[in-house]
N, C-alpha and C positions, 0 to 999 in steps of 0.2 A: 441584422449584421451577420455575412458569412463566416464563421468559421473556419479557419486554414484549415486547409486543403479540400475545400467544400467544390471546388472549379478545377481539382488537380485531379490525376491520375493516382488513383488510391494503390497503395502499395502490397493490398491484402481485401478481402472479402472486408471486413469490415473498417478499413482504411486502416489498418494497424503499421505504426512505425518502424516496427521491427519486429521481423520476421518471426515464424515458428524455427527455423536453422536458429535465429539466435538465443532465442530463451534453450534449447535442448544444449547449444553450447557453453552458456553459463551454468546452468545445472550439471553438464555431465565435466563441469572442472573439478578443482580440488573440493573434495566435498566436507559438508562440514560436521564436526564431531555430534555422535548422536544422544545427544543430552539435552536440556533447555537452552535455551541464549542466556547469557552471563547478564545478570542488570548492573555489572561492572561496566559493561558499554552501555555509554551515553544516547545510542542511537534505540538500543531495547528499554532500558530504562525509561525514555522517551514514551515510546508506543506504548508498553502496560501499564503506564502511570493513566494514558489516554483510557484504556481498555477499565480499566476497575473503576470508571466513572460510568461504562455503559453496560458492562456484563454482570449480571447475578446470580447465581447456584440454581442449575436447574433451567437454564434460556436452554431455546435449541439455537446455535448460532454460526453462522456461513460466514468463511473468509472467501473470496474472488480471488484467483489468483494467487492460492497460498504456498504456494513448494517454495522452499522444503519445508515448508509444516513446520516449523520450529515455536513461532507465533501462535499459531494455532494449539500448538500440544500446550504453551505455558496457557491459554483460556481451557483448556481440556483438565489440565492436572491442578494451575490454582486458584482459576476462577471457579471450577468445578460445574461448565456450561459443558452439554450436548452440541458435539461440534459435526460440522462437515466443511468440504474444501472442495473448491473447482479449479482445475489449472488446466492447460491443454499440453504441457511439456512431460513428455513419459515419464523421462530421468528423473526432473522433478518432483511429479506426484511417488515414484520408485521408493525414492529417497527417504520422502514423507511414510509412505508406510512403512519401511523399514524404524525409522526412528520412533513411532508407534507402539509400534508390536517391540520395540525393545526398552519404553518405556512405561509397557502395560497399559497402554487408552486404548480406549474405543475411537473411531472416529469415521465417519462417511465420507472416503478419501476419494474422488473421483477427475479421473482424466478424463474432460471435457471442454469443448468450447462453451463459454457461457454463454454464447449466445442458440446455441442449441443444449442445454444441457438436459437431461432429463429428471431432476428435480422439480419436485411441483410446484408453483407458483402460491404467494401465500402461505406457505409453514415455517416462515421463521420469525426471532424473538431481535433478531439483532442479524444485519449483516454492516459485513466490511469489508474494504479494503485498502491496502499502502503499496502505492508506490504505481499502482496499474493504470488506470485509465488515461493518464499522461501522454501513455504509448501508441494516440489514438488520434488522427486526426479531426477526428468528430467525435468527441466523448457522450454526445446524449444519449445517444441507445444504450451504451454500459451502464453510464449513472442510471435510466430507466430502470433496468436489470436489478439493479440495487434493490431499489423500490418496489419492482413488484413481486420479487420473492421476501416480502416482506406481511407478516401477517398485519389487518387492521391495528392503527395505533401504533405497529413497532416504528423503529429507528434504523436507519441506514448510517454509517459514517464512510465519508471516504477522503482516504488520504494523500496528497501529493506533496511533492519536495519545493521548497520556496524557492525558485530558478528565475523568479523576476525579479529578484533584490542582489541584497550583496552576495549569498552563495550562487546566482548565479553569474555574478560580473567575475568571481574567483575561478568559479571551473570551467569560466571559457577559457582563461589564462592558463590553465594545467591540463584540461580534456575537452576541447570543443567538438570533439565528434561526438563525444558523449551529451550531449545537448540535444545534437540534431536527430534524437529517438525520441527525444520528450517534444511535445506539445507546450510551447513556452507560451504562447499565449492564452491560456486560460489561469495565467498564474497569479492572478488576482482575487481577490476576493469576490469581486464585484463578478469577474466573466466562469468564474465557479460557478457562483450561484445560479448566473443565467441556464449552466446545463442540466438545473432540475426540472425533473416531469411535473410541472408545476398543477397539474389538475388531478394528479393519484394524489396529491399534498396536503396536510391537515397544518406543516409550517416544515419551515429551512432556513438556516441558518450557514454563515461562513466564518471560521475566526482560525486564527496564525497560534499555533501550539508547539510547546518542546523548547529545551535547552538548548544551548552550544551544541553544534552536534558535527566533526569534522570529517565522520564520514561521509558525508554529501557531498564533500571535495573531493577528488583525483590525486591527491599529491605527490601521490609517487609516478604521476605523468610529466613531472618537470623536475622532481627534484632525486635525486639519490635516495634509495630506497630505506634506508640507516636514517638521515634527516627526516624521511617523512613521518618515517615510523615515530620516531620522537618528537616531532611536533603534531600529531595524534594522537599520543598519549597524554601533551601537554593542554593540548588543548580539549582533550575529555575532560580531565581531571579539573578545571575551571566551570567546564557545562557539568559537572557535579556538583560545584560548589556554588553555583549560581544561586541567588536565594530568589530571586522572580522570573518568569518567564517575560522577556522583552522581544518585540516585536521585529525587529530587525536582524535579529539573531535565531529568529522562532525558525525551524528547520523545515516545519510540515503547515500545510495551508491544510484545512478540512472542512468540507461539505457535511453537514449535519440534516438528513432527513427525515421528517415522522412523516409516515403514509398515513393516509385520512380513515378515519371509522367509518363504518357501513351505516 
């Protein structure tokens, strides 16, 4: 089965949705304060709940696509993993090393394309990523990517936004341009799974993870920016008090992959 945009005019060397102008444009916006992510928000809360299930003291461990580094520096400072980062956005990666070096980590912060990057293939304990591959009309070369900077045995995760359900029947209603960067069709469990490199694979797995999460809405594309704000807050504080993670409400789909032993 093709793949969208497998017969179209690819919009970048490796069929990327959206552009290198756009990511340098979101990074070089208001930038964000240089500390950790608050686990007050339901969306980080989220992800490191994810992360202290796969990283232990002492991994060397690759995020894809990490500016600004924020994510990366909470596994650097309290998972206490040996991190590095690949992004191709300057501002981005800038950003990342600045909050670094003002939070005392080490880190192997590199502006690159993943797909040329010059990391060696094979040295890592754990790679990831959130929110990237979406942005791709053909995701299996990236997902690959995953996997083979992955040492025998390790574990790949990757994470995308649940835009085939209800958050995304919601943000076509508030931001539907904001859609048409993502890759909605592999928003399945099922067409995930199909993008792994199934012969570097020892197993793969796909399952829907995370609370309430309202930032994956746009709401301040339809509503008064006072109203959104407050029903973002309201509905954080509910995906906080959530007591189970429920499938319809799960915010992030993820690809789980162990590369095969030698």
């Amino acid at each position: 089965m093709a793949l969208p945009g497998e017969d179209a005019v690819q919009p970048a060397r490796h069929g990327e949705l959206a552009s290198a102008e756009h990511w340098e444009a979101f990074h070089s916006g208001r930038q964000p304060r240089l500390r950790l992510p608050s686990p007050l928000v339901i969306a980080t809360r989220n992800l490191h709940q994810t992360l202290r299930a796969y990283v232990k003291p002492g991994m060397d461990v690759l995020e894809i696509g990490f500016a600004p580094g924020k994510h990366l520096a909470f596994v650097a400072k309290d998972l206490h993993a040996r991190v590095a980062g690949v992004d191709f956005s300057e501002n981005g990666v800038r950003f990342a090393r600045q909050l670094f070096e003002t939070l005392g980590l080490a880190g192997d912060l590199r502006c690159e394309n993943i797909f040329d990057t010059t990391l060696a293939d094979g040295t890592f304990d754990f790679v990831y990523s959130v929110g990237v591959i979406e942005h791709f009309a053909d995701p299996r070369e990236i997902a690959r990517r995953h996997v083979a900077l992955l040492r025998p045995g390790a574990t790949a995760l990757i994470l995308i936004p649940n835009y085939k359900g209800l958050y995304g029947a919601v943000q076509r209603y508030f931001d539907p341009a904001n859609l048409a960067i993502h890759n909605l069709e592999i928003m399945t469990c099922d067409r995930l799974q199909s993008l792994a490199p199934k012969d570097l694979l020892q197993s793969c797995r796909t399952f829907r993870c995370g609370r309430l999460d309202p930032s994956q809405v746009s709401l301040h594309g339809k509503w008064p920016r006072a109203v959104a704000r407050a029903s973002h807050l309201a509905l954080t504080a509910i995906g906080h008090v959530q007591p189970v993670q429920i499938g319809v409400l799960c915010p992030w789909l993820a690809l789980e992959m162990t590369r095969a032993r030698a």
